[in-house]
VOPAGU-2260 file (C-alpha; in pm, 1 decimal, decimal comma):
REM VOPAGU-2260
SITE   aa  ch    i         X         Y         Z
SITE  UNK   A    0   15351,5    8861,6   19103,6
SITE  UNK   A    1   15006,9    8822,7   18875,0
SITE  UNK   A    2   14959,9    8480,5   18910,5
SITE  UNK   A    3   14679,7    8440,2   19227,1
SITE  UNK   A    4   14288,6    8468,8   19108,1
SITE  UNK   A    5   14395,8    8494,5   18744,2
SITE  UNK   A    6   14120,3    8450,9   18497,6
SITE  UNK   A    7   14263,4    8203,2   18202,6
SITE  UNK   A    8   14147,4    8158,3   17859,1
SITE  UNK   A    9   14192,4    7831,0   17736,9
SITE  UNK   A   10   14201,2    7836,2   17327,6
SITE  UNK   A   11   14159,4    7499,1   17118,2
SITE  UNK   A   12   14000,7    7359,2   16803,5
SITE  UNK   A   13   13825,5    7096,8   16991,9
SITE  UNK   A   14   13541,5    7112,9   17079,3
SITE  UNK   A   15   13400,1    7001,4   17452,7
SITE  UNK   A   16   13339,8    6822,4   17623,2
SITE  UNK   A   17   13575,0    6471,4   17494,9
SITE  UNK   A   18   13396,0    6240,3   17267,5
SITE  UNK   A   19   13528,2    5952,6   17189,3
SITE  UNK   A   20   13882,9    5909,6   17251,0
SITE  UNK   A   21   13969,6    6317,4   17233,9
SITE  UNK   A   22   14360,8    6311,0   17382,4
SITE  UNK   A   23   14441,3    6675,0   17343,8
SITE  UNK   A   24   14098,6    6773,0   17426,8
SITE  UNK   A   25   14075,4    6572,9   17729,3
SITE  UNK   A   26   14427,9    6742,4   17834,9
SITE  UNK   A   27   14313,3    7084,7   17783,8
SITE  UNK   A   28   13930,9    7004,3   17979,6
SITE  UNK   A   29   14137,0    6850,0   18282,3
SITE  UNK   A   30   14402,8    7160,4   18281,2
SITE  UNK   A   31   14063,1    7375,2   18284,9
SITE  UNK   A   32   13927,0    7192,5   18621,4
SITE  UNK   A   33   14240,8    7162,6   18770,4
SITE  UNK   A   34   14285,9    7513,0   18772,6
SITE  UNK   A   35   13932,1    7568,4   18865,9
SITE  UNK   A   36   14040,7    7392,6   19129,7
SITE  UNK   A   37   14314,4    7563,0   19247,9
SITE  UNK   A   38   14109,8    7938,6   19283,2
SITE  UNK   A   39   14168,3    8058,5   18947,7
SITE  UNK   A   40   13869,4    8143,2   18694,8
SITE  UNK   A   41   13892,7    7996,0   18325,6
SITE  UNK   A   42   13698,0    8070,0   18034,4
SITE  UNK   A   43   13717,6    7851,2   17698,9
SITE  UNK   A   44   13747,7    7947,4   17345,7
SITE  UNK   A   45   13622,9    7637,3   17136,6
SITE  UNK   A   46   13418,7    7572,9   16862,0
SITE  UNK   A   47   13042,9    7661,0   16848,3
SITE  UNK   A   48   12832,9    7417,1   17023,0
SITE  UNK   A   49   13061,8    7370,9   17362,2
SITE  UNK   A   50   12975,5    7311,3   17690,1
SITE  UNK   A   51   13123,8    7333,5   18009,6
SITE  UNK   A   52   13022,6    7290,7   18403,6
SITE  UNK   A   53   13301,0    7435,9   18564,7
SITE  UNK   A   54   13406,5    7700,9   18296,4
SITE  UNK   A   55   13216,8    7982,6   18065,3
SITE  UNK   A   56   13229,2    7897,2   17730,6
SITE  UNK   A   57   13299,0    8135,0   17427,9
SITE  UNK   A   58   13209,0    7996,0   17041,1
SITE  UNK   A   59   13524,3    8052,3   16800,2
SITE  UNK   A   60   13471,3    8163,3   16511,0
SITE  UNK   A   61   13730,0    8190,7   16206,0
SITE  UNK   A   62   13887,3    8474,1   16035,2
SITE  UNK   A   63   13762,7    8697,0   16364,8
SITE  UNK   A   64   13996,0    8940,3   16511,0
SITE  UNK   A   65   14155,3    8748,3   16873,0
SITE  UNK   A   66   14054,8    9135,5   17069,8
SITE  UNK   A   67   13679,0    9053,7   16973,9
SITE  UNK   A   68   13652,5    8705,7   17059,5
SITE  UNK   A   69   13867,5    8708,4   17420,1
SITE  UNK   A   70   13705,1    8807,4   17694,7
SITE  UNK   A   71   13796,9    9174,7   17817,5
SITE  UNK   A   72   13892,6    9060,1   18116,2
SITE  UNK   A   73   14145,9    8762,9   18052,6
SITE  UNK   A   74   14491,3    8802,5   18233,3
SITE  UNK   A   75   14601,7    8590,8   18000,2
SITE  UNK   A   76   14516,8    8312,2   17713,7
SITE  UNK   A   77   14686,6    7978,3   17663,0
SITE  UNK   A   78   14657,5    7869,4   17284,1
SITE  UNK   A   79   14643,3    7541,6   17209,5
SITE  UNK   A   80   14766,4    7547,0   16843,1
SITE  UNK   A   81   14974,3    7860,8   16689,1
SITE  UNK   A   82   14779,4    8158,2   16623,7
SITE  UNK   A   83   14746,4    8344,0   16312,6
SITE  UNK   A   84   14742,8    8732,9   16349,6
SITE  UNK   A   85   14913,4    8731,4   16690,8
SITE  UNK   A   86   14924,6    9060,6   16696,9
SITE  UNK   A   87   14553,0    9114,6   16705,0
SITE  UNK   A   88   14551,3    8877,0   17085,9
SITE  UNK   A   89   14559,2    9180,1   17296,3
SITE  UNK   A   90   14702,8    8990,8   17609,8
SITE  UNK   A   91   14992,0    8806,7   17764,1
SITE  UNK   A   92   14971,2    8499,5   17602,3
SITE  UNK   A   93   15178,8    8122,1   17539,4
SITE  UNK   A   94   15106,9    7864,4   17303,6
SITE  UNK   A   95   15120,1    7411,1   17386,1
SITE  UNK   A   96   15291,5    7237,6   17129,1
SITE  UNK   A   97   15105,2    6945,4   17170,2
SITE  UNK   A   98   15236,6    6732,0   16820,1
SITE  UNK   A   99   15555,1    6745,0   16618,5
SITE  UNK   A  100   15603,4    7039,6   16423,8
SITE  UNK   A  101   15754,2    7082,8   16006,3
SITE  UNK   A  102   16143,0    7119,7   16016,8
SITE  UNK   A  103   16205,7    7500,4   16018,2
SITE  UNK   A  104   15894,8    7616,9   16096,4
SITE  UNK   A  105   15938,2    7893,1   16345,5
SITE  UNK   A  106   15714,8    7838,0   16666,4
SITE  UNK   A  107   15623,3    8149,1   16906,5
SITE  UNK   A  108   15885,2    8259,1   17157,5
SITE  UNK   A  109   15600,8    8182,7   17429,5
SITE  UNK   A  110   15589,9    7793,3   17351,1
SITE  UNK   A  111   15611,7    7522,7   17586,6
SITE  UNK   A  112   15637,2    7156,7   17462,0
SITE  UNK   A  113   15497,9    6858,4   17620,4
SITE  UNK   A  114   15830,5    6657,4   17722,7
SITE  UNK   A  115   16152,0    6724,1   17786,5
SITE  UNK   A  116   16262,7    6498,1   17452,7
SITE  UNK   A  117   16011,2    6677,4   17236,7
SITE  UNK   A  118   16173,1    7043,4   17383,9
SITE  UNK   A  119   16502,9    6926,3   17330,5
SITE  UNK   A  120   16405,4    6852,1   16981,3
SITE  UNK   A  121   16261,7    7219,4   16900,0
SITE  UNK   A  122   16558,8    7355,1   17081,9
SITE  UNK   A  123   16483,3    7417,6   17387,3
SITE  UNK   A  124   16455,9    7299,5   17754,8
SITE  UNK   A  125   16112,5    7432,3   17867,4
SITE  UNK   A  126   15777,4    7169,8   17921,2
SITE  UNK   A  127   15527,3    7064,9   18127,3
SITE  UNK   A  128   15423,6    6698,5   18092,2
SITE  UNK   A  129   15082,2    6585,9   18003,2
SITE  UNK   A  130   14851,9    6532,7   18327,9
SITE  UNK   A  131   14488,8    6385,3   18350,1
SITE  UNK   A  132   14219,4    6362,4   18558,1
SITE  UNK   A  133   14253,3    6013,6   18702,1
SITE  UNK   A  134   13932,0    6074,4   18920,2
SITE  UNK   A  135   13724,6    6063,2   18644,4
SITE  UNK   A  136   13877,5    5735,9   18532,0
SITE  UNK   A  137   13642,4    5508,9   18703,3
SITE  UNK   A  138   13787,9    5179,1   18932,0
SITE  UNK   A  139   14103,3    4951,8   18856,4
SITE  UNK   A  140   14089,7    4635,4   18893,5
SITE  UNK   A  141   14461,9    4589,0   19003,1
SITE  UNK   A  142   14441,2    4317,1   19259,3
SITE  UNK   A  143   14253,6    4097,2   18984,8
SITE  UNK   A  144   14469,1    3867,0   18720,0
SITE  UNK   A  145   14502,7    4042,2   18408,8
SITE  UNK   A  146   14318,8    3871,8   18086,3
SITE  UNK   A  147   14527,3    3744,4   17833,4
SITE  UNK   A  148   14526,4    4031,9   17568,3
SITE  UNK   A  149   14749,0    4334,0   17494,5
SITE  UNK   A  150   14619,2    4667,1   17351,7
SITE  UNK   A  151   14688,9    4894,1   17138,0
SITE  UNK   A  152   14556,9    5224,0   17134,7
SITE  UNK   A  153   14679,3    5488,1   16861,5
SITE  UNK   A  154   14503,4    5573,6   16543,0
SITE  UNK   A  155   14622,5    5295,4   16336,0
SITE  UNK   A  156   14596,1    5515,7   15995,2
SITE  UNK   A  157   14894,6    5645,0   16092,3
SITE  UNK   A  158   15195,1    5433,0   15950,6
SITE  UNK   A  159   15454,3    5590,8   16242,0
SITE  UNK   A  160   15202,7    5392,8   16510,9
SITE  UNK   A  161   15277,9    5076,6   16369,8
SITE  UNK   A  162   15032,5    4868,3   16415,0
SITE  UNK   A  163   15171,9    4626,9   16182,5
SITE  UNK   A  164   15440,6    4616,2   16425,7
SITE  UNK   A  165   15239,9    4532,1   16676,4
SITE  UNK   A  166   14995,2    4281,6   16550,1
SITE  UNK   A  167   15356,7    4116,9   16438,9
SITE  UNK   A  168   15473,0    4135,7   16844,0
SITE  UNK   A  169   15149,0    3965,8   16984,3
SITE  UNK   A  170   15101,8    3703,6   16726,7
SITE  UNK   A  171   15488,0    3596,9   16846,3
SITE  UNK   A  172   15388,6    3677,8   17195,0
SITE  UNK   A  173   15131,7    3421,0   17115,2
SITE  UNK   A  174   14872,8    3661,8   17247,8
SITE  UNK   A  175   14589,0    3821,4   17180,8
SITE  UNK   A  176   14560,9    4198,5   17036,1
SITE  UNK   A  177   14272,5    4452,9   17082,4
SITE  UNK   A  178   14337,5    4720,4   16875,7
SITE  UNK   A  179   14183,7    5066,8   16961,1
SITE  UNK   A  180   14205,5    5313,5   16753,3
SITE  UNK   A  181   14150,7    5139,1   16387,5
SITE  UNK   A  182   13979,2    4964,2   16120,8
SITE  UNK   A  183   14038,0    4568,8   15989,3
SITE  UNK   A  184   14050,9    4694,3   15671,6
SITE  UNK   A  185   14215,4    5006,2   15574,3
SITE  UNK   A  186   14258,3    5238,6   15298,1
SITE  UNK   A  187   14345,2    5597,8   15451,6
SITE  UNK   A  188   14723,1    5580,1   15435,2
SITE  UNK   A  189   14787,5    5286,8   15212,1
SITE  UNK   A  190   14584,5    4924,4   15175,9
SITE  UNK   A  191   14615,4    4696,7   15497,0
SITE  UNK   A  192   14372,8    4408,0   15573,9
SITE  UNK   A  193   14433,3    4215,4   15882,6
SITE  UNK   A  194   14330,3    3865,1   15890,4
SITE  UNK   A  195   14434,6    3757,6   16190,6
SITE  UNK   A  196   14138,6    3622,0   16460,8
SITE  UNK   A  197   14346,6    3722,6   16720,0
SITE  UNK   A  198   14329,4    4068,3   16673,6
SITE  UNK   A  199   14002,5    4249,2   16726,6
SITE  UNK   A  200   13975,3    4582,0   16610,8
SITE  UNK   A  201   13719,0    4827,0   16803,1
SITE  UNK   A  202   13789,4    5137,6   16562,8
SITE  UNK   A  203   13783,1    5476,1   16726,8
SITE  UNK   A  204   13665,3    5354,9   17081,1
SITE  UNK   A  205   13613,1    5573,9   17406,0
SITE  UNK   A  206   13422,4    5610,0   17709,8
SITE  UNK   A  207   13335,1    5298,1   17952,0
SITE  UNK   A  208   13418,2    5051,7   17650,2
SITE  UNK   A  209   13738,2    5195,3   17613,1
SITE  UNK   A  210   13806,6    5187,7   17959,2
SITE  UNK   A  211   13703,5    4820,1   18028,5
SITE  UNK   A  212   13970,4    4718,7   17779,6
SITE  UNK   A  213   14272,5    4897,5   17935,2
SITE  UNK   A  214   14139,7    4803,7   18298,9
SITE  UNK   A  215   14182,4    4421,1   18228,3
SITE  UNK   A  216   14473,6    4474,5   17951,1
SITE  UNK   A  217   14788,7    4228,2   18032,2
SITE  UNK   A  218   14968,2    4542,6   17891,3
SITE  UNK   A  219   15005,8    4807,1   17644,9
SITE  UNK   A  220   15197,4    4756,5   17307,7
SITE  UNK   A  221   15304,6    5058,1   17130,6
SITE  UNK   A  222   15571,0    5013,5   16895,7
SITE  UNK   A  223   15565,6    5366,5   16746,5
SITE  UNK   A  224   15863,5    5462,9   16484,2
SITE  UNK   A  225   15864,0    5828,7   16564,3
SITE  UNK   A  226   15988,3    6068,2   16867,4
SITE  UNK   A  227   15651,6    6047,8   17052,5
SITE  UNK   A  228   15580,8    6409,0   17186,2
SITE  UNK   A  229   15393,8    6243,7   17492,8
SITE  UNK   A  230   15189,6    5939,3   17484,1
SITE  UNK   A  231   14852,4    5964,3   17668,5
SITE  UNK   A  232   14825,1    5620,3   17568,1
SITE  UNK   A  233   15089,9    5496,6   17806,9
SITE  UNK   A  234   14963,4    5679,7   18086,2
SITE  UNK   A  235   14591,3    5598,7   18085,6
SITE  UNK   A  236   14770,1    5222,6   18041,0
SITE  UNK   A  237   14954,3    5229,9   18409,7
SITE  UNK   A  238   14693,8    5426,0   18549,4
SITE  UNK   A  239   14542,7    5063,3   18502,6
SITE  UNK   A  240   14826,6    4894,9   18579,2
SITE  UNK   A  241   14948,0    4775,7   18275,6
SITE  UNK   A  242   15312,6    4722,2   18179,1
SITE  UNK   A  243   15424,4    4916,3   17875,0
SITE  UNK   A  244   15593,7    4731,5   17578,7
SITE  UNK   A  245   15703,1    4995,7   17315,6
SITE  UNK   A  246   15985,6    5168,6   17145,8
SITE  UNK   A  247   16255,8    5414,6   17340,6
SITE  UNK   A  248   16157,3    5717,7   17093,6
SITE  UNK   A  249   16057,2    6037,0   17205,6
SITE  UNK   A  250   15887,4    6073,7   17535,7
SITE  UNK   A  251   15859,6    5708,5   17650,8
SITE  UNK   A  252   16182,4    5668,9   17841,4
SITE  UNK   A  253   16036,0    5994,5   18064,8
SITE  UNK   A  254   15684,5    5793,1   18118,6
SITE  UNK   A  255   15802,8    5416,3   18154,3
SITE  UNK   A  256   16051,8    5366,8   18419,8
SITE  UNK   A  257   16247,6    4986,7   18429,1
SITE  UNK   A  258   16016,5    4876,6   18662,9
SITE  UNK   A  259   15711,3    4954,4   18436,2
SITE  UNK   A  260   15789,0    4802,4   18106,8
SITE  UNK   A  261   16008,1    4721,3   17823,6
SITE  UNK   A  262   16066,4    5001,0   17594,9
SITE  UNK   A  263   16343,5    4819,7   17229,1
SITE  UNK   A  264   16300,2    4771,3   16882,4
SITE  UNK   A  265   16287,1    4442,9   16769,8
SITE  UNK   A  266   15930,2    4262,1   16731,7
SITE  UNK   A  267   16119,0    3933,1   16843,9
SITE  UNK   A  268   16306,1    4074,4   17104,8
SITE  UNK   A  269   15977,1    4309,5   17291,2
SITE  UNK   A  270   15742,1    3980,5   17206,9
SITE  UNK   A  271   16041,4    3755,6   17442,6
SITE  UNK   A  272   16008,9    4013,2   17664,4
SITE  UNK   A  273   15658,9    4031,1   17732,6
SITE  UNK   A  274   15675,4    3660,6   17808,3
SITE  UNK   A  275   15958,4    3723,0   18081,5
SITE  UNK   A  276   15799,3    4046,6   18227,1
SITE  UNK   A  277   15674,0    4036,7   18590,3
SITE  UNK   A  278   15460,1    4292,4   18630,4
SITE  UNK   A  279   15391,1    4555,4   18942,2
SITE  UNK   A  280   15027,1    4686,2   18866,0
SITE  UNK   A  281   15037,6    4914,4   19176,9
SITE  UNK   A  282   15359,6    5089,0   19075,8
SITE  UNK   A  283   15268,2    5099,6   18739,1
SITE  UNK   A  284   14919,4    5283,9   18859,6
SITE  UNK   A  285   15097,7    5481,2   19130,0
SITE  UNK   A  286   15335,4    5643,7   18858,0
SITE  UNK   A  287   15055,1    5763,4   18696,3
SITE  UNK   A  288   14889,6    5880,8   18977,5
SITE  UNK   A  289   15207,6    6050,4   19158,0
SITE  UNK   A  290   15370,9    6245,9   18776,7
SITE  UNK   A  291   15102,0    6261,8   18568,7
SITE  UNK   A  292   14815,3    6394,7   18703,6
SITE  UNK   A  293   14623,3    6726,6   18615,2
SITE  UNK   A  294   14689,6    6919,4   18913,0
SITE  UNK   A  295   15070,8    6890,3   18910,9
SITE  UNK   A  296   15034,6    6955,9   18516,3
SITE  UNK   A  297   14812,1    7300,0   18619,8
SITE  UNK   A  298   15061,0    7377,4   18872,9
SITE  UNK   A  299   15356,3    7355,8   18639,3
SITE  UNK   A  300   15150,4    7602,3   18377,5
SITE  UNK   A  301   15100,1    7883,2   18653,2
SITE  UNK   A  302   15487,6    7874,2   18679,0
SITE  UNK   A  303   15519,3    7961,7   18285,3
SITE  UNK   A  304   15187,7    8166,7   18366,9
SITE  UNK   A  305   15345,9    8422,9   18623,0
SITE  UNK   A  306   15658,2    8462,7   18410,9
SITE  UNK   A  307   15445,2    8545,9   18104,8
SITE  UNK   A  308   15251,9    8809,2   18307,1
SITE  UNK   A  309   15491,8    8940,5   18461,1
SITE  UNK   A  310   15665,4    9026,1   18113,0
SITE  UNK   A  311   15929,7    8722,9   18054,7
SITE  UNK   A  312   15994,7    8533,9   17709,8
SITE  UNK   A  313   15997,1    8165,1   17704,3
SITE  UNK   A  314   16290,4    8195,0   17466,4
SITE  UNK   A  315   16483,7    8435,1   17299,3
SITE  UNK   A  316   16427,7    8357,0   16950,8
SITE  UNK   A  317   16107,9    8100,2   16780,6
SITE  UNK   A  318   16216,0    7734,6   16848,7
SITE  UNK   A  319   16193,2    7519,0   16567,3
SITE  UNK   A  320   16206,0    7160,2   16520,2
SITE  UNK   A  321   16593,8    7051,9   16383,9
SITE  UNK   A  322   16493,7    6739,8   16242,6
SITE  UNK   A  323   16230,2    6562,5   16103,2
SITE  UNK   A  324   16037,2    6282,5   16285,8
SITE  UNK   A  325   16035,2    6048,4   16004,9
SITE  UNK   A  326   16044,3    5675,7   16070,0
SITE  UNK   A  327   16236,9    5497,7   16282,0
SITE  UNK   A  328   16435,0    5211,8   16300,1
SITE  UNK   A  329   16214,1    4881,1   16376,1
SITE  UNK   A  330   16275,3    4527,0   16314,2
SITE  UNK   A  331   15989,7    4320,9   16205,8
């Protein structure tokens, strides 16, 4: 077996360190660390401009051959987006899937998705959930009374978030919504102006502001009408201790257990719910802390890693998404 001391690229179109909000960047920085971590050496392959503590940092550069921009010495190099000219890599290698893919499009045989509902939807069993960094998280605050707002962090834009849905929820919830992730007004994917008081949008937030919203949230409400591949979201959200009110699509049965939240979709039946849901901040935070944290996610990896290197194929033919992830059924 190949898999002690390896030396790991880490590939991804982000650059680093996070700014701002930066989910799959933040993912791919805390798989870094945690490997770090756990004896092995990893290098990064981002965009000019990078910087790392723990890591060496290589600038990427389009239309260059993979052989002349990955270190000689790699054992192998994790992609976090497919690859063009594959064959040019040189190395063992795997690719994430970190979103949802275009019906028929094939995938690499070396891909591992991020759930085990967004695998099954590609075909396949194989993935390794998302894990942060919850050290880097600063304090919680879960002995304290929660304030009397619900968030909602997801880039708004997006019509399969639903934030429409969820301003709808709160307002019959009769509380207050903090919206991170979009605008009041918006014209990117079609005109919406919000002129409800009780919802205050902070636009693309991160850092310390970010987290002083989610450590004093009354809980998270994410109403998305797609299959979810993950949802970082809900995870940074119990970290904190909030309960999660959403939709049961995609990933979000695996992340919210009964005990953690309220996952239908109906905006009058989640908004009664959230007014009859008690709930446990330090399960809700333990959750997080026990399944989704880096160093089980890095751990996980080193399992795909050692079959890689030692010659295996994730599958036998490309997966490919069988359906599309267009939206789903909510009722306003």
């Amino acid at each position: 077996m190949r898999e002690s001391h390896l030396h790991i690229v880490l590939v991804n179109q982000a650059p680093i360190p996070v700014f701002a909000y930066g989910g799959t960047e933040r993912v791919v920085w805390d798989l870094g660390k945690a490997l770090v971590s756990l004896g092995h050496r990893v290098s990064y392959l981002v965009p000019k401009g990078s910087h790392c503590p723990f890591a060496e940092v290589f600038a990427l550069r389009a239309g260059q051959r993979w052989d002349t921009l990955i270190p000689a010495d790699a054992d192998l190099v994790h992609f976090q987006f497919n690859p063009a000219q594959p064959a040019t890599i040189g190395k063992p290698w795997l690719m994430t899937q970190h979103g949802n893919s275009r019906v028929g499009e094939a995938l690499p045989v070396n891909t591992v998705f991020v759930s085990a509902d967004h695998a099954q939807r590609h075909g396949s069993s194989l993935h390794v959930h998302n894990g942060l960094d919850w050290d880097a998280y600063g304090p919680t605050r879960l002995d304290e009374p929660s304030a009397d707002y619900l968030h909602f962090l997801a880039k708004a834009a997006w019509s399969v978030k639903n934030v429409r849905g969820a301003i709808r929820t709160a307002s019959r919830a009769e509380r207050r919504l903090e919206v991170l992730g979009g605008y009041r007004f918006n014209l990117r994917r079609g005109l919406r102006f919000t002129l409800s008081l009780r919802v205050r949008f902070h636009g693309m937030v991160g850092g310390e502001a970010k987290l002083a919203l989610l450590r004093h949230s009354s809980g998270l409400l994410f109403p998305v009408r797609w299959h979810e591949p993950f949802g970082l979201a809900v995870i940074e959200s119990l970290y904190f201790g909030a309960p999660i009110f959403a939709t049961p699509y995609g990933a979000l049965p695996e992340l919210v257990g009964d005990e953690n939240g309220v996952l239908l979709t109906s905006s009058q039946a989640l908004a009664d719910a959230i007014g009859h849901f008690v709930p446990a901040r330090r399960r809700n935070h333990a959750r997080a802390c026990e399944l989704f944290n880096a160093h089980n996610m890095a751990r996980r990896y080193l399992n795909v890693y050692a079959w890689v290197l030692n010659g295996g194929q994730l599958h036998a033919k490309p997966p490919a998404l069988r359906e599309a992830p267009s939206p789903l059924p909510w009722t306003d």
